[in-house]
C-alpha positions as CSV (number, residue, x, y, z in Angstrom):
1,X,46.7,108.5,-81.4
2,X,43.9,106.0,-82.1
3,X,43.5,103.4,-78.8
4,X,44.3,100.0,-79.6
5,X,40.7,97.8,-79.5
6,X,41.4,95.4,-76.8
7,X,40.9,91.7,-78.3
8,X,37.7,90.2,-76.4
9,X,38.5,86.8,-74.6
10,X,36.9,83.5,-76.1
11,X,34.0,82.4,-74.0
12,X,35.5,79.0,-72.2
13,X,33.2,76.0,-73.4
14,X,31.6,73.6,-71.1
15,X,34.5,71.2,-71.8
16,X,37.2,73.4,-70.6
17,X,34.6,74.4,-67.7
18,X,34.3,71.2,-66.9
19,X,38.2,70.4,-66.9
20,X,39.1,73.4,-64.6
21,X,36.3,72.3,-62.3
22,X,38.2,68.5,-62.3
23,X,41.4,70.4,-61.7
24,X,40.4,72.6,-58.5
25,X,38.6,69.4,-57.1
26,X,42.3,68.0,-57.4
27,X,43.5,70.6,-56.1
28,X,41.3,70.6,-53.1
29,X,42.5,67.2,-51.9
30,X,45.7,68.2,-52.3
31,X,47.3,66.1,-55.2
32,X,50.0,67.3,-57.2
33,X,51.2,65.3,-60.3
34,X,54.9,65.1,-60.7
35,X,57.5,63.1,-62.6
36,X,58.2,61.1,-59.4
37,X,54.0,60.6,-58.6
38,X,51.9,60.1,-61.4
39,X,52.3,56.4,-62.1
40,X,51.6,55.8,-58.4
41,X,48.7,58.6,-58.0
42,X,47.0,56.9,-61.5
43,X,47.0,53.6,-59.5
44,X,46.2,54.9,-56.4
45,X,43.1,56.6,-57.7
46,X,42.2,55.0,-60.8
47,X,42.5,51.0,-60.2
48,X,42.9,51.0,-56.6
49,X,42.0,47.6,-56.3
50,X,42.7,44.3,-57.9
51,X,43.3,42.8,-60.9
52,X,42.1,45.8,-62.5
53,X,45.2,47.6,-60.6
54,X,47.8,45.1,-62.2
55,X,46.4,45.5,-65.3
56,X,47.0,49.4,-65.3
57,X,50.7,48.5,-63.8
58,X,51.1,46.4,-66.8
59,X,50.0,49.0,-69.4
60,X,52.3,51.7,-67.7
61,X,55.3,49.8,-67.8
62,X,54.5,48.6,-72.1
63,X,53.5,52.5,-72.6
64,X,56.0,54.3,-70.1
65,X,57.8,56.2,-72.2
66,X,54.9,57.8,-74.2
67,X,53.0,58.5,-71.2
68,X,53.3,61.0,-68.3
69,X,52.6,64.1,-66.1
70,X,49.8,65.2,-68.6
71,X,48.5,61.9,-69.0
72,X,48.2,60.7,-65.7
73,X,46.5,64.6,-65.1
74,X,44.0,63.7,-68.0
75,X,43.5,59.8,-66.0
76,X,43.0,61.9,-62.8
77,X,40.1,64.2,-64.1
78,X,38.4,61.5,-65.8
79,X,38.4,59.8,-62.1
80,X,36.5,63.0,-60.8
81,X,34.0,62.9,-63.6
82,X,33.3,59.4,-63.0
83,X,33.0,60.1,-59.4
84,X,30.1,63.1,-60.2
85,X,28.7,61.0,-62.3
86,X,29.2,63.0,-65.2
87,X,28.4,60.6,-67.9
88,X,28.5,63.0,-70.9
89,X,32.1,64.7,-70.2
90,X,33.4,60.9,-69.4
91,X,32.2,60.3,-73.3
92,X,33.9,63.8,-74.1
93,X,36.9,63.8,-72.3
94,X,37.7,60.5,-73.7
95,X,37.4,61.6,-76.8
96,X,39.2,64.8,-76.9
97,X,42.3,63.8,-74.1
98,X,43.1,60.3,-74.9
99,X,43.4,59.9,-78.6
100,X,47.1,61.1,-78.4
101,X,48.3,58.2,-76.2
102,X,48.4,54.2,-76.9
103,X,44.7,53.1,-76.5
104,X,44.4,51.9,-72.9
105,X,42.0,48.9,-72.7
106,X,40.9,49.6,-68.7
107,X,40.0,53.0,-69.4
108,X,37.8,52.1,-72.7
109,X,36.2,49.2,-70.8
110,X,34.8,52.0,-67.8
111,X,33.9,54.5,-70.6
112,X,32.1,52.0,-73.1
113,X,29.9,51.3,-69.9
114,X,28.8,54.9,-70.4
115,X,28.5,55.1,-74.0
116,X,26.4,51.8,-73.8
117,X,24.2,52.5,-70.9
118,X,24.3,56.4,-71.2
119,X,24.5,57.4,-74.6
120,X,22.8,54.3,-76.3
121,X,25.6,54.0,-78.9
122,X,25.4,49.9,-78.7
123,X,27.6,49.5,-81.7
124,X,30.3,51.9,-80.6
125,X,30.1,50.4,-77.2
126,X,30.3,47.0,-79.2
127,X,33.6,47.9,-81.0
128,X,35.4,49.7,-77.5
129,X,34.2,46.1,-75.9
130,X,36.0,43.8,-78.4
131,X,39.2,45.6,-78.0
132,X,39.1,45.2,-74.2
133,X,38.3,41.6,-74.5
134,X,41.5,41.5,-76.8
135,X,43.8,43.1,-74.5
136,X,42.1,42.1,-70.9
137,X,41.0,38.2,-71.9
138,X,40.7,37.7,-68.3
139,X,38.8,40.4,-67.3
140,X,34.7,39.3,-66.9
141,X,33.0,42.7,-67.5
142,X,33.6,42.7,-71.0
143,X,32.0,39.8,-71.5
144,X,29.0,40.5,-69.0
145,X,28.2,44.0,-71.0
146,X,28.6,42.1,-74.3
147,X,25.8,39.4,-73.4
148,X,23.7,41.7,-71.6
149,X,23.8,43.8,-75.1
150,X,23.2,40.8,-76.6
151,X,20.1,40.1,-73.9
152,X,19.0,43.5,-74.8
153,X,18.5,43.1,-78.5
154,X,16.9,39.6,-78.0
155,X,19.7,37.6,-79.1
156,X,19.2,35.6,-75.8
157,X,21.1,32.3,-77.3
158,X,24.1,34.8,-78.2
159,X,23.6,36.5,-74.6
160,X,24.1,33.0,-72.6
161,X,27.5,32.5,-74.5
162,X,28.6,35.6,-73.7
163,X,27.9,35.4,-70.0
164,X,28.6,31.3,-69.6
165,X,32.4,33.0,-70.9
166,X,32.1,35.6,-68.5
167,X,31.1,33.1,-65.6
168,X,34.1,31.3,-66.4
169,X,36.3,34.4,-65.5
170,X,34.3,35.7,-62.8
171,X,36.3,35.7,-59.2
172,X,35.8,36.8,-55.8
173,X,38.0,39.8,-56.8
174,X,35.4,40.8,-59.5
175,X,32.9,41.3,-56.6
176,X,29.0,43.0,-58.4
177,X,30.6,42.1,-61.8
178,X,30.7,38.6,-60.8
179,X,27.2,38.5,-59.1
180,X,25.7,40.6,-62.0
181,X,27.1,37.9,-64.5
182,X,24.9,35.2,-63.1
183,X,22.2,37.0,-62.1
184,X,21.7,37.6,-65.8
185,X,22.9,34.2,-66.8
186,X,20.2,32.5,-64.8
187,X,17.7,34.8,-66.0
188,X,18.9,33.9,-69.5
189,X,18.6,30.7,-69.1
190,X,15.5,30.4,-68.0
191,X,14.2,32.3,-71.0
192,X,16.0,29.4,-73.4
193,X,15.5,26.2,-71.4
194,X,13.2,26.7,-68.4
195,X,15.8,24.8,-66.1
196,X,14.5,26.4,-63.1
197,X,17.3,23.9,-61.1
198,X,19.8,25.8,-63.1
199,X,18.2,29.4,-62.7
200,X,18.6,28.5,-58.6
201,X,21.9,27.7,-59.2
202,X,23.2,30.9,-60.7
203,X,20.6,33.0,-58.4
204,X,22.7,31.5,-55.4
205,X,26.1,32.0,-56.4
206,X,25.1,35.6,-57.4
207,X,23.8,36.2,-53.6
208,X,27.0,34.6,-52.9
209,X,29.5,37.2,-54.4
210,X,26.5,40.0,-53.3
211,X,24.1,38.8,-50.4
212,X,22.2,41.8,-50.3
213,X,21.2,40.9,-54.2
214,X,17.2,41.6,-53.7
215,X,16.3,40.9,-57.3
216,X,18.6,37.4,-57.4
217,X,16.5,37.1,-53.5
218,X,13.5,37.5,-55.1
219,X,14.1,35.1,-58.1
220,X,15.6,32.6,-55.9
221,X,12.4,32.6,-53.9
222,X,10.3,32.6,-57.1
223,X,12.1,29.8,-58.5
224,X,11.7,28.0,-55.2
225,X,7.9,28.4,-54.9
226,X,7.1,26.9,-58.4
227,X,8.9,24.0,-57.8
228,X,7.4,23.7,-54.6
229,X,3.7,24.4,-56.4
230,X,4.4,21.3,-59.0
């Protein structure tokens, strides 16, 4: 009797590397998603903190019934990626784990960051950004990353609109985001107007949501010394 050839296992790809390495770093810290955990664990390790934690509350509750286990496991590994700093699996794994559940404007707004500022893809970045400002109107990062796009490309006039809407958003609870929207503001404007008064201004309330700001330091002293030179 001829032996039966023994069917040769299909090499794993990085992806699925990737996703059993995110699953034994869950493991080894011990969490276990289950029916009576995973909205709380998603919370918990995903938006922690506010508003961005209410704002996940409120998309669990609209989406409840189409989410789950799985999905909160797929939130979960996207944490730990985001934690390693593993920019091109963050791009990936959104792509390939979350196109079968309601789009979820808190996770595109963290993974546009990365296809903006990792893979370059502006426009993509563009269209992930206009559907968070949609869904999350009050949320300031989405308008930060559109003007400092718009910064980018030399649009500066475009740029101050989008961060004078971002400054109007911007709380104590927002905390880099906030100081990051007028440190570019006041750059910004400076480019456009020259209103060094105004560049002082934003420099200082940047330094006051971060104080240990050293480029808003440093353009708050610069600004300071050509006044004082005139």
């Amino acid at each position: 009797m001829a032996k039966r050839k023994r069917k040769k296992s299909r090499p794993s790809s990085p992806y699925q590397r990737n996703v059993r390495q995110a699953d034994e770093a869950l493991d080894r810290q011990g969490i276990e998603i289950q029916e009576d955990n995973w909205q709380a664990l998603v919370l918990e390790w995903y938006a922690p903190k506010e508003p961005e934690r209410s704002m996940m509350a409120r998309y669990i509750a609209k989406h409840e019934h189409e989410l789950g286990v799985d999905w909160a496991r797929e939130v979960l590994r996207m944490e730990v990626y985001f934690q390693v700093g593993d920019y091109e699996q963050i791009i990936e794994h959104h792509k390939r784990a979350f196109s079968r559940y309601p789009r979820c404007a808190l996770v595109e707004m963290w993974v546009a960051e990365q296809v903006f500022r990792q893979a370059g893809d502006f426009w993509c970045a563009r269209s992930m950004y206009h559907y968070v400002i949609e869904h999350l109107p009050e949320h300031p990062k989405p308008y930060y990353e559109m003007g400092f796009m718009g910064y980018l490309l030399g649009d500066f006039t475009g740029a101050l609109d989008w961060f004078n809407q971002a400054a109007e958003r911007a709380t104590e609870a927002h905390g880099e985001i906030a100081a990051r929207v007028f440190y570019n503001r006041g750059i910004t404007r400076y480019l456009l107007e020259g209103d060094r008064k105004a560049v002082i201004a934003d420099m200082q309330e940047a330094l006051r949501y971060k104080r240990d700001y050293a480029q808003a330091k440093q353009v708050l002293r610069d600004m300071r010394d050509r006044r004082e030179m005139r």
